[in-house]
Structures are given as C-alpha cells and as structure tokens.
N, C-alpha and C positions, 0 to 999 in steps of 0.2 A: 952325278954332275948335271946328266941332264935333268931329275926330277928338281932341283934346286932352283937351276934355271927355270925350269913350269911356276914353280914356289912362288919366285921371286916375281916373274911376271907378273901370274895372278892378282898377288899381294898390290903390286902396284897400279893395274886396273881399276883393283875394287879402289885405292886408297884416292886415285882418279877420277873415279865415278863418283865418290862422296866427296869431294870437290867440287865437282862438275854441280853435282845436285845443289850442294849450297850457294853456289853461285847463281841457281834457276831460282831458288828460295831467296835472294835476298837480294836481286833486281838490280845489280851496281855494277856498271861498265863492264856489259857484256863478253864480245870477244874479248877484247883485251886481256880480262882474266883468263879467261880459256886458252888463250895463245901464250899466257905466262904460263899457267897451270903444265901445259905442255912442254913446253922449252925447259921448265924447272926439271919436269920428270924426262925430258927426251934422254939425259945421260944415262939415267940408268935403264932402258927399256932394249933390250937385244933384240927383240923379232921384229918383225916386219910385221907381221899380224897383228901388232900391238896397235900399228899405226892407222889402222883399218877400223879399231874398236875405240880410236882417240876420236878419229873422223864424225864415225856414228853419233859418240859420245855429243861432240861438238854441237853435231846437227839437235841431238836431242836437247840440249843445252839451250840454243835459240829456240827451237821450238817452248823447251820450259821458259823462257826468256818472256817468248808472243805471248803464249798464253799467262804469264804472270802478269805481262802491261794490260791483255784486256783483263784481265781479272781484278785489278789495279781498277781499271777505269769502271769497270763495273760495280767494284765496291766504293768505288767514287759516287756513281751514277744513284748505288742505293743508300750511303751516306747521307747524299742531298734529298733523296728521297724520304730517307726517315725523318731530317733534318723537319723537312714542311709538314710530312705528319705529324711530326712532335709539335710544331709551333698550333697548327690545324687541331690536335688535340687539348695541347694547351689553350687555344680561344676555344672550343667547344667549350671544356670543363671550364674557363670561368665567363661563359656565356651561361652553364647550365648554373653554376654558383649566383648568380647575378639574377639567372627565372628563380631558383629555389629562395632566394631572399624574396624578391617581389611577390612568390607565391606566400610565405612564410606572413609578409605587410597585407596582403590581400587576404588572408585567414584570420586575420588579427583585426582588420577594419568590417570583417564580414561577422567575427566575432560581437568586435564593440554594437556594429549595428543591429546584431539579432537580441545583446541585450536592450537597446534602448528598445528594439522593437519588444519584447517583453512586458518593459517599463509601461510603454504609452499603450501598450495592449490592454494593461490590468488600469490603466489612468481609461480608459474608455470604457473598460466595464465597470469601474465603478461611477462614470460620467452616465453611463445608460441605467446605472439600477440607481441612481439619486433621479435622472430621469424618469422613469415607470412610476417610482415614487410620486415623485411632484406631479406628474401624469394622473395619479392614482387619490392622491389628496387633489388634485384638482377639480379631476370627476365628481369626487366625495362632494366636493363644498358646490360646485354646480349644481347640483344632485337638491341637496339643501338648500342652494340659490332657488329652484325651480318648487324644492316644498314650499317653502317661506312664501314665496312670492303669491304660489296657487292658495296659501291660510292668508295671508293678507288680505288678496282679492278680497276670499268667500267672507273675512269678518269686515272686509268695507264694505259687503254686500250687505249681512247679518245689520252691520250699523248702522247702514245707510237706510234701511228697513226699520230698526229701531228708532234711527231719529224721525224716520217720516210717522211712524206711527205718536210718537211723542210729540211731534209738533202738532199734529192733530190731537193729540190729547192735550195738548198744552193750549192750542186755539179754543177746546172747548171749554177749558178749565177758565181761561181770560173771558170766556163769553158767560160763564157761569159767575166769576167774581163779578163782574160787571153788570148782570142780571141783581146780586147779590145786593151791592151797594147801590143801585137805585132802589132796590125794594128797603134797605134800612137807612136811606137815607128817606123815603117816603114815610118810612114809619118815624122815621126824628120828627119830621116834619107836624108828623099827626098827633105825637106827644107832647111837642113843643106848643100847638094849636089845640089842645084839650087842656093845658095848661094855663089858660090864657083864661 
C-alpha cells in the first residue's frame, strides 16, 4: 500500500513537472496555469512533501517563464538585427550588381576605344610611310631640281660663250662681206669702164 502510494506520487510529480515544463516552453499566462496545474492535481497528491516539490516546481516555472521573455526579447532584439543585415546585404549586393554592370560598360568602352585606338594607329602609320615617301620623292626631285638647274647654268655658260664667240665671228664675217662687196662692186665698176 505504501509502495503504491510512492507510485502514485512519483507518477504525478513527474506528470507535473512536464506540465510545468510546457507551460516555461510555450510562454502563455503564467501562473495562472501553474495555479490550475495545481488545483487540478491537488486531489490526488497525499503527502505533504509533494507540496514542497509543486512550490519549487513553481518557482522554477517563473524563472523558465523570465528567462523565456528575455529570450523572447532577445531573439526579438536578433530578428531586427538580422532583419538590417539582411536589408544592409541586400543593398551591398545590388550596389555590387550595379559596380559589376558599370565595370562590365567600362570594359566594353575601353574595349571599343582600344580598337579605334588600333584603327587610327595603323591609319598613322600608314599616314607616316605615304609620308617618308613623299618625303623621299621629294628629296629625289630637289635633288634633280638642284642637277638641272646646276646643267642649265653651266650650258648658259657654255652658250653664252658660244654666242659671244659667234658674234665675233659673225662681226668678222659682216666686215669681210662688206669688204667683199666693195671690192666686186669696184671691180663691176672697172668692167663696166673697160667696156666703154
């Protein structure tokens, strides 16, 4: 009889305790539950001992109680806190989305301009070898400018010597015709006067 009664005790301790515990787990009008919890089992609880382990129970009950509201406010407190990290992340990554585009347009305008740079590269070297070129027939025909000019001089030298000698030769030749035709027109004269 008495081990029965042990039994029964036991039995309803623990079956109060896990009570007690769900009510620390599930945060809803504290005592209150705890003071039903009680009253429901006081009928059947014979010892006096019992009352001592309801007590404790109790107390532990609120204390699981304290400690579930700040736990409560604390996974409130890290809620809100994830909450701005999460928004804090979300603008980084479409701030980084946002540099990866602009980098992405900046590689694409750095591309187009290293081709033109290319383009006007090979447009300049061929602008400088039509250059050397023309450069190069330029000197040539200077070059030829400066023969020519030096065979001109030396043949208006040449001619100018040629004419000067020819005019004197041509001065003497007029002084000899004209020597010429007075001597045969002297001699008409004399044939004409032996004719007579």
């Amino acid at each position: 009889m008495k081990q029965d009664l042990q039994s029964s005790l036991w039995y309803q301790t623990a079956l109060l305790k896990s009570e007690l515990s769900q009510i620390c787990l599930t945060d809803s009008q504290d005592i209150d539950k705890i003071e039903f919890v009680t009253q429901h089992h006081s009928s059947n609880i014979l010892a006096a001992g019992l009352s001592n382990s309801i007590r404790d129970t109790t107390q532990h009950a609120c204390l699981c109680n304290n400690k579930s509201q700040a736990s409560i406010s604390n996974f409130e407190c890290k809620k809100e806190e994830c909450r701005t990290k999460t928004e804090l992340t979300e603008s980084l990554r479409k701030a980084h989305i946002n540099q990866l585009a602009k980098l992405q347009e900046v590689k694409l305008e750095i591309g187009r301009q290293e081709n033109e740079l290319f383009v006007k590269s090979e447009e300049i070297f061929e602008v400088k070898k039509l250059y050397d070129e023309i450069k190069s027939s330029i000197h040539e025909k200077e070059s030829c400018l400066r023969n020519l000019s030096s065979a001109h001089e030396k043949l208006q030298l040449d001619y100018g010597e040629k004419i000067g000698r020819l005019e004197v030769q041509n001065k003497d030749l007029v002084l000899v015709l004209d020597e010429t035709t007075s001597k045969i027109q002297d001699l008409e004269m004399q044939v004409f006067a032996s004719n007579k």
